[in-house]
C-alpha positions, 0 to 999 in steps of 0.5 A, spaced: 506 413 478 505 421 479 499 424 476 503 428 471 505 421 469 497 419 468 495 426 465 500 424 459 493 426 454 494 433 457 501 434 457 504 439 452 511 441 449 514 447 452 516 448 445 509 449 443 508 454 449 514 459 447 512 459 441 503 460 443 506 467 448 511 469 443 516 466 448 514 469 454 514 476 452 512 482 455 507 483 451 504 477 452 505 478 461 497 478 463 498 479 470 501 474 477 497 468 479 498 465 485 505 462 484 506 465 478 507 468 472 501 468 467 502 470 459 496 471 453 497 466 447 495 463 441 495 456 441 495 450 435 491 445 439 486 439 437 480 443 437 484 449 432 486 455 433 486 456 441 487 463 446 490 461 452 493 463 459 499 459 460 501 460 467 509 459 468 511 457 475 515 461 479 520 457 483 521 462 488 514 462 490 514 457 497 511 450 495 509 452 488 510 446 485 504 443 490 500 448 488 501 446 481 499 439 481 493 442 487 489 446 480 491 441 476 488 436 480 481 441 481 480 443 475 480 435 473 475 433 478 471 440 478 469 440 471 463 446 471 461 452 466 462 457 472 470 454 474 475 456 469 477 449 463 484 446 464 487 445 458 493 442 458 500 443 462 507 442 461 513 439 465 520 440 461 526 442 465 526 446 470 519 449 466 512 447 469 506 451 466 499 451 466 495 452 460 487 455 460 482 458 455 483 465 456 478 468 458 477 474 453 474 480 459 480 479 464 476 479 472 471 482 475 475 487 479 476 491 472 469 493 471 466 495 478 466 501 477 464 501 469 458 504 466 457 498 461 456 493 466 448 494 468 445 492 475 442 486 471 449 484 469 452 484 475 447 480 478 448 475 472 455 475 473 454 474 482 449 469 481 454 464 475 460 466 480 455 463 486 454 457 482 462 456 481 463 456 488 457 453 490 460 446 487 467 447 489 463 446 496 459 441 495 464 435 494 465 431 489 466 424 492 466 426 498 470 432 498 469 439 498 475 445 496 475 451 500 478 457 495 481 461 500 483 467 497 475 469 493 476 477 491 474 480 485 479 479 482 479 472 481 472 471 478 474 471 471 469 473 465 469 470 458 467 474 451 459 473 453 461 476 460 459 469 463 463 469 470 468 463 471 472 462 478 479 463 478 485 463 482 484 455 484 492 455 485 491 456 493 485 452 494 485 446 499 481 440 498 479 436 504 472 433 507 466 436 506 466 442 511 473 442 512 476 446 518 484 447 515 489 450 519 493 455 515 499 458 519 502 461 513 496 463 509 496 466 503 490 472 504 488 478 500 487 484 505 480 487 505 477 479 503 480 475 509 475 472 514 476 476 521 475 469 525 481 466 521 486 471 523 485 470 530 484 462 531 488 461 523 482 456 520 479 457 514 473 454 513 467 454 507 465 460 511 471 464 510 470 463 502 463 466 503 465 472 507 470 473 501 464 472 496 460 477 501 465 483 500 465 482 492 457 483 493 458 489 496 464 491 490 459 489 485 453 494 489 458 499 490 462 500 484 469 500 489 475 495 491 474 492 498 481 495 498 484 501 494 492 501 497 493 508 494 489 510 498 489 508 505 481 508 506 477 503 511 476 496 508 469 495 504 467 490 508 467 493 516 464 500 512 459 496 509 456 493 515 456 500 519 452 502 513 447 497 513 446 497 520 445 505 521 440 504 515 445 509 510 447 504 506 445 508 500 451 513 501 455 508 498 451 504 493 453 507 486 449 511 484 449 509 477 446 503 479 441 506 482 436 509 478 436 502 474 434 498 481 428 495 484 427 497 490 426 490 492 432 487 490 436 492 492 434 490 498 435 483 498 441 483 494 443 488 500 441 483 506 444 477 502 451 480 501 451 483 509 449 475 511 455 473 509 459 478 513 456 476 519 462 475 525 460 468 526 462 463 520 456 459 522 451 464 522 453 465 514 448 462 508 452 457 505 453 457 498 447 454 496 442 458 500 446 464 497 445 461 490 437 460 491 437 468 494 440 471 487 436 467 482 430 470 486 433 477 486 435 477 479 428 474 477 425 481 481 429 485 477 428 483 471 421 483 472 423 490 473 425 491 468 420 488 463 415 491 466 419 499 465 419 496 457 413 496 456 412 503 460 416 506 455 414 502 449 407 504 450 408 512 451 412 511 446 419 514 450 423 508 448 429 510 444 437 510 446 440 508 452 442 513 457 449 510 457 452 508 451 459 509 452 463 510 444 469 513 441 465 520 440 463 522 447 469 520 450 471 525 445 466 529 447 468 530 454 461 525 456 465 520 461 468 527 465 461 530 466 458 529 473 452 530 475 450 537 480 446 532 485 452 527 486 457 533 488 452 536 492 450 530 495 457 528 497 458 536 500 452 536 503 450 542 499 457 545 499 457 545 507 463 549 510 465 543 513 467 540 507 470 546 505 479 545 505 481 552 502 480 556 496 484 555 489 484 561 483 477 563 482 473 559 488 472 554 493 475 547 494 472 541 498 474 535 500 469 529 499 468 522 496 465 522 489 465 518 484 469 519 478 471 517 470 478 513 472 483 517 468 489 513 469 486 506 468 483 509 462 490 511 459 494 506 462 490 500 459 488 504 452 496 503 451 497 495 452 489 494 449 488 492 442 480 494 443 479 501 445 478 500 453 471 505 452 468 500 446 469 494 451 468 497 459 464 503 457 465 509 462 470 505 467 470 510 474 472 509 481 470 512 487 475 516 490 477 522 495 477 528 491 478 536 491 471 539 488 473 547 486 467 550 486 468 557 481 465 563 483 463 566 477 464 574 480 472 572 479 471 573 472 472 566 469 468 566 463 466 560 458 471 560 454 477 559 459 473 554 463 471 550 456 478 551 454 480 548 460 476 541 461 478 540 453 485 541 455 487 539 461 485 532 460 491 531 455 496 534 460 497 527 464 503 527 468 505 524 474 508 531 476 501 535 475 493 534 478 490 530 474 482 533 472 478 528 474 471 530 470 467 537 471 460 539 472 456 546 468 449 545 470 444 551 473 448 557 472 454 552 477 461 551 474 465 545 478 471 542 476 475 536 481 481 534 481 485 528 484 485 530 492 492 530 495 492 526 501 499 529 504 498 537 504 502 542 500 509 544 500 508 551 505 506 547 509 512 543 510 517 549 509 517 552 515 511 547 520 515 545 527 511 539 527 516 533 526 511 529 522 512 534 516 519 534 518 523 532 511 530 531 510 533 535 505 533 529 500 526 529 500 526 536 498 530 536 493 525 530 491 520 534 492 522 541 487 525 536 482 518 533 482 513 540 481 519 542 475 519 535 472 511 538 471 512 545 470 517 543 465 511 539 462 506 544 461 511 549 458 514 544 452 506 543 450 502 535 448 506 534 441 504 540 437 498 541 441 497 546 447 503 550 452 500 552 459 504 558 463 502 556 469 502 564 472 500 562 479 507 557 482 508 558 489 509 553 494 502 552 496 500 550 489 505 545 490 502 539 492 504 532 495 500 526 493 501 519 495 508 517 497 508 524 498 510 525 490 510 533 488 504 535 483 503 542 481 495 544 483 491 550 481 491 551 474 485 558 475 490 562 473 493 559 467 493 561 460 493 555 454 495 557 448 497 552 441 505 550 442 506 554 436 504 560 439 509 567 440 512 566 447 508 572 450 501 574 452 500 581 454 495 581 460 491 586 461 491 585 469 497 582 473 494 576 476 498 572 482 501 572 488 505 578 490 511 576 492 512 570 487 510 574 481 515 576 476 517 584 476 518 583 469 510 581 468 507 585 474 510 592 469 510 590 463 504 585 463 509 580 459 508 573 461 512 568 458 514 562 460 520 565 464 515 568 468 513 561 472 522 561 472 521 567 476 516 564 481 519 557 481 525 560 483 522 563 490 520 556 491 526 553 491 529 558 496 523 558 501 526 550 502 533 552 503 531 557 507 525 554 512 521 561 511 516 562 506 516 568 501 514 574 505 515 573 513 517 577 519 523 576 522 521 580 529 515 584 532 517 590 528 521 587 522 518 584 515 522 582 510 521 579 503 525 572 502 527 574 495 531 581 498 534 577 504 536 571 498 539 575 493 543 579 499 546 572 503 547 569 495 551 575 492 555 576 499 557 568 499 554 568 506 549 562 504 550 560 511 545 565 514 541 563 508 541 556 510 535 553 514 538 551 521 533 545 521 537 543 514 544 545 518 543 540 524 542 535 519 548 536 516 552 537 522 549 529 524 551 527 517 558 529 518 563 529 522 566 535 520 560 540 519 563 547 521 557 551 519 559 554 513 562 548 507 554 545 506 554 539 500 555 540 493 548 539 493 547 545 496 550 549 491 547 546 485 541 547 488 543 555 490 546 557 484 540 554 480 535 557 485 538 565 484 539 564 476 531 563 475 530 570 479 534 574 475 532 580 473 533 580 466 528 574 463 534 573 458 538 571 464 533 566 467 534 557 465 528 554 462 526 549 466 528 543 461 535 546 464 531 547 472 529 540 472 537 537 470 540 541 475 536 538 480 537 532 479 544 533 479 543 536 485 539 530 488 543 525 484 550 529 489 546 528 495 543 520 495 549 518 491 551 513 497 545 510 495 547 509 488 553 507 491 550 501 494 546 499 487 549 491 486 549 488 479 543 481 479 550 477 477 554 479 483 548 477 487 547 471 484 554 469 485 554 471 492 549 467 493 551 461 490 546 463 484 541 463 491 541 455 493 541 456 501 535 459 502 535 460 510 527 462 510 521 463 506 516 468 507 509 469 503 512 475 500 519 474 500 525 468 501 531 470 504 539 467 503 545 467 506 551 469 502 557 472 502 561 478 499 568 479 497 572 486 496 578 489 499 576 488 506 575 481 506 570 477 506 562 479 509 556 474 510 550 476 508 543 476 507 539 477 502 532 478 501 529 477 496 522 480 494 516 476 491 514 478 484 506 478 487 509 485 490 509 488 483 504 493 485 509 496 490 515 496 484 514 504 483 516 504 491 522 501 491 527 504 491 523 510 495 523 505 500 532 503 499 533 511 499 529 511 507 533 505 509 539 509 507 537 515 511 536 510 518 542 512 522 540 507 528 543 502 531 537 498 533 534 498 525 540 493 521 543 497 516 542 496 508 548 494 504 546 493 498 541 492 494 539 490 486 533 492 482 534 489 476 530 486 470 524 484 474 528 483 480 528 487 487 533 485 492 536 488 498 542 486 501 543 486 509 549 484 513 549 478 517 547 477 524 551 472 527 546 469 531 540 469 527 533 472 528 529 473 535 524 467 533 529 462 533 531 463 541 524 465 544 525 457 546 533 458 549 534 455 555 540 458 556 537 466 553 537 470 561 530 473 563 536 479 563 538 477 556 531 478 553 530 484 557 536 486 553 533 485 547 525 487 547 528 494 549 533 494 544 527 493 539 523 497 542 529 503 541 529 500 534 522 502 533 521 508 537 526 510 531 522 508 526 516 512 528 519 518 530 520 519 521 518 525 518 515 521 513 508 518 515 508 512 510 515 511 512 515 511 519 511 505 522 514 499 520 507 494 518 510 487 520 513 486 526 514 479 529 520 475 532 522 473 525 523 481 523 527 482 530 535 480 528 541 479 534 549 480 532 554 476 535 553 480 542 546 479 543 544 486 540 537 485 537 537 490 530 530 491 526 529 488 520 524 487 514 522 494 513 522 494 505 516 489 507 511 494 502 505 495 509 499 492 509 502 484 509 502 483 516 503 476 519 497 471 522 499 471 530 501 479 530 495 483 526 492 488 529 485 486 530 483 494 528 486 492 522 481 487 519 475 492 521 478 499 518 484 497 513 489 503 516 494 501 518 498 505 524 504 506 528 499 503 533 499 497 529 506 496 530 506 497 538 499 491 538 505 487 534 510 488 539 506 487 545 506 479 542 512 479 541 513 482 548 509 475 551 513 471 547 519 473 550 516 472 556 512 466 555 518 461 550 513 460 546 511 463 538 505 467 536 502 461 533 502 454 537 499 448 537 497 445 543 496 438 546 489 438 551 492 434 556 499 436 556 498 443 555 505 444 552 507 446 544 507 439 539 510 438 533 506 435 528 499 435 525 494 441 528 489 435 529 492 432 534 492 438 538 489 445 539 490 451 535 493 457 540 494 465 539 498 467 544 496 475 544 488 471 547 491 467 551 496 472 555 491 477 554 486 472 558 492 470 563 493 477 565 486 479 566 484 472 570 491 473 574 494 467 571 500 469 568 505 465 572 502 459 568 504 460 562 511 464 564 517 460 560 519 455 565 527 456 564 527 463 566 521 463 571 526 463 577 531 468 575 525 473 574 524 479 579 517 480 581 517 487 580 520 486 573 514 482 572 510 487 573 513 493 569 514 487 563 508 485 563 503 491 564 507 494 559 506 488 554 498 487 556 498 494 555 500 494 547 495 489 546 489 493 548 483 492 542 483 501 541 489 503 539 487 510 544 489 505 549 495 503 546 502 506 549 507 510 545 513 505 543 517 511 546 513 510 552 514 502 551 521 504 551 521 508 558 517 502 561 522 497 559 528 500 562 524 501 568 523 493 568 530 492 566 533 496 573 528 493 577 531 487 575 539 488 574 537 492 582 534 487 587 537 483 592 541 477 590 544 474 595 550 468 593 554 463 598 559 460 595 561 453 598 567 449 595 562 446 590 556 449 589 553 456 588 547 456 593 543 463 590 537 465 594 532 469 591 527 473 595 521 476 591 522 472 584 517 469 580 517 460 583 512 454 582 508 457 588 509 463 589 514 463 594 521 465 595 524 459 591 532 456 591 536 455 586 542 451 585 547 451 581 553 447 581 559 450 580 563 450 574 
């Protein structure tokens, strides 16, 4: 009898579930759960009325039925106050759901970072959440659970703010103190043991590095991990500053007023223990348990004895942070102290200093502010006020601190006007204010800071890592129209902004280099209704953008910013910024030079040569003089925006629609690739061969049909836990587009439809390198072959423009496929970055959170070895035979191939892990070039790691020497008696091969 037989009591019919989440609706979907999908809902059960979280399996998930009858096992056995409740679950059809009490508060991850949630608090909520992981560990009949993926997110807390360990789908049951070997884990950067992803063992140990981060989440007020902003790991950085003795640095600084001294001390000491490299040197969760109980009794002895204080002096009265509707109105949460700014900028030191802005300095720092877009964001799906539940939410972040400097002019009107009004204009196409500063005599307002530059810096740069491809252009000015159109239709009936400033430096690119509009010191704000003119007084703006009209009228309108707007657009098709200097003694404006090149129909002297040269590589009939439809769109909107007469100028409702016309002109081969999830399914036979499973994706063979005839297929299916990515995908379909490389596998489909995103390959014949690493029949030449063809691939990659898209973050065998003649492709670059494979990591990786190109090269020197050794990344090993086994990993020992080369090389001992199949074929000379460039790709500072276009130089070198040395063949009747001097043999010497002849 199975366990769901046994567990009759608990079983509840589908039908109730539906209608408890109102059908699964979207309205009702919480979030992702490990192996599926998790709604809200209320249900009528024994005890009434019940809130409940169902979670809904998701069949794509691998091994999810197991992990379902996993937590349903763990939650019956491991009953505690500080562990979710099971509630019951269904298995109908094909339907498998989980049913637990909601916990009403959502995770820990949402209050980090939030005013409400006191130093004491947080203390009670570790120490229950300590208490729950404490009892996993410490068995139950003998066995303990390890919970392998312990964050702040899965530390639930209920109406009372009691904490309750969740996420159990993943967790492993074994012995008490169980050693558990997980190939194919499932991690969460910034949380994962660094001992596990280099001999991939999870212990208790590992839970409690884990919990150990989420101390030092909960005492700094951050996510060990903030994707967006690809900043080192919590845990490494929480280390180096205990240890230098700066942790004070990253400690919230709203949490340290409240704190006693001594238990900060201990909770810091505590939480830098579980850190603590070696497993064995971490407390256990019990001595964990003991060390919290004692620091929340200092701290609340603490706090009685401040009570008493005030009580007696008669200071008692409101909490300093009592977060309600009105001062949310009242701009209360946008407010930051002087002391923090001034702390974060050194006293304002020139070394933080980035540039200036309208009216005064800007400096670039880290700083903690309110979290504007999880306030708006989740104010819209919340039945209770976000505020009323979480207090101020903030986040820490890189910012651009703007320091007005008061002999500009600025005034307390405008700057009032502009922090009570700013905050109403959110756009993803304008930078965000993220709070404000007015205390002794400074006015400071900071913004979000853009990570990647402004657009003058990528129109006429010669550096080509800012080397954009015209679609990304055209991206990038639909992005700052789609803001400036924002400003100018106003926020409902309340305000209009004139912009009064644009120019390409005040275009910025944030993450994923998405356009913004940026300093607002020169805007004007008036209400929606107001006449369409103010009448300035001084001209204000940058010379050679500002509108003629404007500069002798002092008329501004919203045409005024058409005008400016107009001068940007020409600045990217030209490749020259507004005012430049064609020669030593010649000076021109771009307006004068446009206008000309327009009228005369001679674009093509307009036209950048950097953009001509990538038309002339997209077209085999490029003359120099007829240039895509996008072009024209684009210039004949551009020269409309700089007419003379404001009447003649579009509004940028009718910019922003050309443009996407224009860009829709330009990537409509990327439309053209857009399949319907029917086709998909169909071509798929509704996904019933399944060729590989991935933690965040499965893969599929298929086959298309069109004029052509038939097509195999792969097709890649991605996991619904890579939601967080969901806004990036079809960035990412447009960059696999534009990879024109015939070692990087082409895109031929791809499908984003209802919550699905699917990309389509074409099929290579002789699948991926991972499944021939152990070919006896593939040559050392053949393999020499490919680790070269890659290595192109790669290098290709690398040379992108775009720094986000030009590392690929997941090499290994599986992701280098081969066609019908041996030539191997890079595939798996829509994998999102940061989810390398265990066996491939970069070790820097673990301690820094950044992934880099050289990351990609760390990968690609194991992949190297494997090619040379005949054998994976990850391998068990009997003791005494020493060869890879199959089966169980006790029977053997568990061995990463990058240590064990590594070791080899050093020790001169490489021979002996050398695939035995090809040991006799390969040159020694090859040897040397091949292996010194793979043990060079694998040194532990990425400084020392070679450039892929170096690695590419170093194999062709190991190439030749092979295809060049002395092979002398006799031929008998019968046999083929090849000798081979200076070849790698058992002992070193020259070794003889015979063959019989065929």
């Amino acid at each position: 009898m199975s366990i769901l037989q046994q567990l009759g009591h608990l079983r509840i019919p589908l039908e109730d579930v539906k209608q408890a989440t109102n059908n699964f609706s979207a309205e009702n979907f919480i979030g992702y759960g490990g192996y599926g999908l998790v709604y809200r809902g209320e249900l009528l059960h024994s005890d009434g009325l019940t809130m409940i979280a169902a979670k809904r399996v998701d069949p794509r998930f691998n091994h999810a039925e197991y992990h379902f009858l996993s937590e349903i096992e763990v939650l019956l056995s491991y009953k505690h106050a500080n562990i979710v409740s099971l509630i019951g679950f269904c298995d109908e059809y094909d339907e498998k759901i989980l049913v637990q009490g909601l916990v009403t508060h959502g995770s820990l991850d949402q209050y980090l970072g939030s005013t409400n949630l006191t130093w004491v608090k947080r203390l009670q909520i570790c120490l229950g959440a300590a208490r729950g992981l404490s009892y996993l560990h410490n068995g139950w009949e003998g066995q303990s659970v390890v919970h392998g993926v312990v964050k702040s997110r899965s530390i639930l807390l209920d109406n009372t703010w009691q904490p309750k360990i969740g996420g159990l789908g993943l967790c492993m049951i074994g012995r008490v103190r169980p050693n558990i070997f997980v190939k194919d884990g499932f991690h969460t950067p910034g949380y994962v043991d660094p001992t596990y992803l280099k001999n991939g063992v999870i212990t208790t140990e590992s839970d409690v590095y884990s919990f150990g981060v989420v101390l030092f989440e909960v005492l700094c007020g951050r996510e060990a991990f903030d994707r967006d902003m690809n900043k080192p790991f919590l845990g490494p950085l929480a280390r180096t500053h205990y240890e230098k003795g700066t942790l004070s640095q990253i400690v919230d600084p709203f949490l340290t007023k409240q704190m006693n001294h001594e238990s900060l001390k201990d909770f810091s000491a505590i939480a830098y223990q579980c850190l603590e490299k070696l497993g064995t040197a971490r407390p256990t969760m019990i001595e964990i348990v003991q060390k919290l109980e004692k620091i929340l009794r200092l701290q609340q002895d603490f706090e009685r004895a401040l009570a008493f204080q005030q009580v007696a002096l008669g200071l008692k009265g409101k909490p300093e942070h009592k977060a309600d509707s009105y001062k949310v109105k009242n701009l209360e949460h946008m407010k930051i102290p002087l002391e923090q700014i001034k702390l974060a900028t050194h006293d304002f030191h020139d070394d933080f200093k980035i540039g200036r802005g309208g009216y005064g300095k800007v400096y670039k720092v880290d700083l903690f502010h309110f979290d504007v877009q999880k306030y708006y964001k989740d104010n819209i799906h919340q039945r209770v006020s976000v505020t009323e539940l979480l207090g101020y939410r903030r986040r820490k972040s890189t910012v651009a601190v703007k320091r007005l400097d008061r002999k500009y002019g600025q005034g307390t009107a405008e700057f009032l006007q502009e922090i009570s009004v700013l905050p109403y204009f959110r756009h993803q196409n304008l930078v965000t204010l993220l709070g404000f500063c007015d205390e002794d005599q400074e006015r400071i307002l900071v913004y979000e800071y853009a990570s990647n530059g402004s657009l003058d810096e990528y129109i006429s740069s010669n550096d080509n890592k800012k080397n954009y491809s015209w679609a990304q252009h055209l991206q990038v000015c639909l992005d700052a129209a789609r803001g400036l159109e924002f400003l100018h239709n106003g926020v409902g009936e309340h305000h209009r902004i004139i912009h009064r400033d644009i120019k390409s430096s005040n275009i910025l690119l944030g993450h994923n280099c998405v356009g913004k509009i940026g300093d607002f010191g020169l805007s004007r704000i008036g209400p929606a209704n107001l006449q369409a003119t103010f009448v300035m007084t001084q001209v204000a703006g940058t010379l050679e953008y500002v509108d003629p009209q404007y500069h002798k009228t002092g008329m501004l309108t919203k045409g005024s910013d058409v005008y400016s707007f107009g001068v940007v657009l020409f600045e990217v098709l030209s490749g020259r910024l507004a005012y430049f200097q064609r020669s030593k003694d010649d000076q021109e404006y771009l307006l004068h030079m446009a206008k000309r090149c327009f009228e005369q129909n001679k674009l093509n002297e307009l036209i950048s040569s950097r953009l001509k040269k990538e038309f002339e590589k997209g077209s085999s009939t490029f003359d120099g003089n007829t240039f895509p439809d996008s072009v024209s769109i684009f210039a004949i909107i551009a020269y409309k925006c700089i007419q003379e007469n404001r009447d003649d100028r579009p509004t940028m409702s009718h910019v922003v629609e050309e443009l996407e016309r224009a860009l829709k002109s330009q990537v409509k081969g990327v439309e053209a690739l857009r399949m319907s999830l029917e086709a998909v399914r169909f071509a798929t036979h509704h996904f019933s061969d399944i060729i590989e499973k991935g933690v965040y994706d499965k893969v599929y063979r298929g086959e298309l049909s069109d004029s052509k005839g038939h097509k195999s297929i792969i097709v890649k299916r991605l996991d619904h836990t890579m939601g967080s990515y969901e806004d990036d995908f079809y960035k990412e379909i447009a960059i696999l587009y534009s990879f024109s490389h015939k070692n990087v596998i082409p895109i031929i489909g791809f499908c984003e439809e209802a919550s699905e995103r699917i990309v389509v390959f074409e099929h290579m014949v002789n699948g991926s390198l991972k499944n021939h690493v152990k070919n006896a029949s593939l040559t050392w030449k053949q393999r020499l072959q490919i680790s070269i063809d890659a290595a192109r691939g790669l290098a290709y990659i690398h040379s992108g423009s775009d720094s986000q898209y030009s590392m690929h973050g997941d090499i290994k065998s599986s992701s280098i496929l081969l066609n019908n003649d041996w030539e191997a492709v890079i595939s798996d670059f829509i994998i999102s970055k940061g989810v390398s494979t265990l066996g491939y990591y970069d070790p820097l990786y673990t301690s820094t959170g950044i992934l880099t190109q050289k990351s990609d090269v760390y990968s690609f020197g194991v992949v190297l070895f494997e090619i040379l050794c005949g054998r994976l990344a990850i391998e068990t090993i009997k003791v005494d035979q020493q060869q890879p086994v199959n089966g169980d990993h006790e029977d053997g020992q568990v061995v990463f191939l990058s240590q064990l080369a590594v070791q080899c090389f050093k020790n001169k001992r490489l021979e002996e892990i050398i695939f035995d199949n090809i040991k006799e074929q390969i040159d020694a000379k090859s040897l040397v070039v091949f292996s010194n460039i793979a043990y060079q790709c694998l040194q532990e500072l990425p400084k020392d790691r070679p450039r892929m276009v170096d690695v590419v130089k170093e194999l062709e070198k190991a190439y030749e020497c092979q295809v060049s040395s002395n092979i002398f063949i006799m031929i008998s009747m019968k046999h083929f008696i090849v000798f081979m001097p200076h070849r790698m043999s058992g002992n070193g010497s020259k070794s003889c091969l015979k063959i019989t002849g065929r």
